[in-house]
C-alpha positions in Angstrom: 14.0 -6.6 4.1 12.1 -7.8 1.4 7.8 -8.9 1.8 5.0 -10.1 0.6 2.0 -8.7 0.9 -1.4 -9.9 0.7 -4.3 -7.8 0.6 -8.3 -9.5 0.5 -10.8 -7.9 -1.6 -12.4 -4.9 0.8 -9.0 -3.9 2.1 -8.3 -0.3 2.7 -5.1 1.2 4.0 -7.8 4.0 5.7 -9.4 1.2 7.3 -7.1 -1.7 8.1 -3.7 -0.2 8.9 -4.5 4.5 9.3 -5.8 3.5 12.9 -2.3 1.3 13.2 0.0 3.9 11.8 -2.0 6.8 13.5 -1.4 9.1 10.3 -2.8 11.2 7.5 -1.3 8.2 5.2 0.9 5.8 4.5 4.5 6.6 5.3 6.7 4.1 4.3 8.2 4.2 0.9 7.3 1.1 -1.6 9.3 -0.4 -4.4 7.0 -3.9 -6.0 6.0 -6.0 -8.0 2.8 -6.7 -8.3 1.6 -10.3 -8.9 -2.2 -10.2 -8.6 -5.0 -8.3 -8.2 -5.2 -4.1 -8.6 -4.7 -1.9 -6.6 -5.7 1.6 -6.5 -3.3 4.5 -5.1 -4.4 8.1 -4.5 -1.2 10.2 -3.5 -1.0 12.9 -1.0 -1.2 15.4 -3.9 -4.5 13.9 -5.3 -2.5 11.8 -8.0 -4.5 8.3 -8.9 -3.6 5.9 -10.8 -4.3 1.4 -10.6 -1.3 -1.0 -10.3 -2.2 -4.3 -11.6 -0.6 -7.2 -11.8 2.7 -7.6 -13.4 3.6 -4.2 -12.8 6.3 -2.7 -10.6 5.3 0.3 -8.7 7.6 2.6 -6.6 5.7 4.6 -4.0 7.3 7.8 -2.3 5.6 8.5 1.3 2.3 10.1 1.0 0.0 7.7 -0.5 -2.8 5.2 0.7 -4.4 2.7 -1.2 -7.2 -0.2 -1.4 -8.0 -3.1 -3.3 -9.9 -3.0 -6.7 -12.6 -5.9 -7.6 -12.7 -9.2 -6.4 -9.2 -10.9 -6.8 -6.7 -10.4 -3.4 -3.3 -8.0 -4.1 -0.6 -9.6 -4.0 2.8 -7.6 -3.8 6.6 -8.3 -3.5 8.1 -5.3 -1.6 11.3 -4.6 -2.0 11.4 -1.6 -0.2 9.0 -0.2 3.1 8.0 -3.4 4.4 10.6 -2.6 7.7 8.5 0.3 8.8 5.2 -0.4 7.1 2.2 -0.5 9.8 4.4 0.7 12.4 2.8 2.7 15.2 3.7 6.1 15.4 4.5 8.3 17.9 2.4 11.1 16.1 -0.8 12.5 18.0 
């Protein structure tokens, strides 16, 4: 299934979709292109690093994310979007 994803200046994977997917981080593997805005990824292992737009990003599970400045992210995913803010059954 491929998406697109738009994310609003203030968004926060820790804020807007953690509570949804009821884990450490995000889960769902990413393959995109970005077409606007940055965004900033922190993997589980403390790697950081901006995706801006124009880029193509490919995101193994363990990472979260949030939106840089003042321009919205918008993404095509070519990869994750089937599972991506699912609830889990983790506790």
């Amino acid at each position: 299934m491929v998406g697109k994803g738009t994310f609003e200046p203030g968004w926060k994977w820790s804020k807007h979709v953690k509570p949804l997917a009821n884990t450490k981080s995000c889960e769902a593997p990413h393959f995109q292109y970005h077409v606007s805005g940055t965004l900033h990824i922190v993997m589980d292992d403390g790697t950081e690093k901006d995706i801006k737009a124009g880029e193509v990003s490919s995101l193994p599970t363990g990472h979260y994310a949030w939106v840089v400045g003042n321009e919205p992210v918008i993404v095509i995913d070519f990869q994750g979007m089937v599972d991506y803010a699912k609830q889990s059954a983790k506790k």
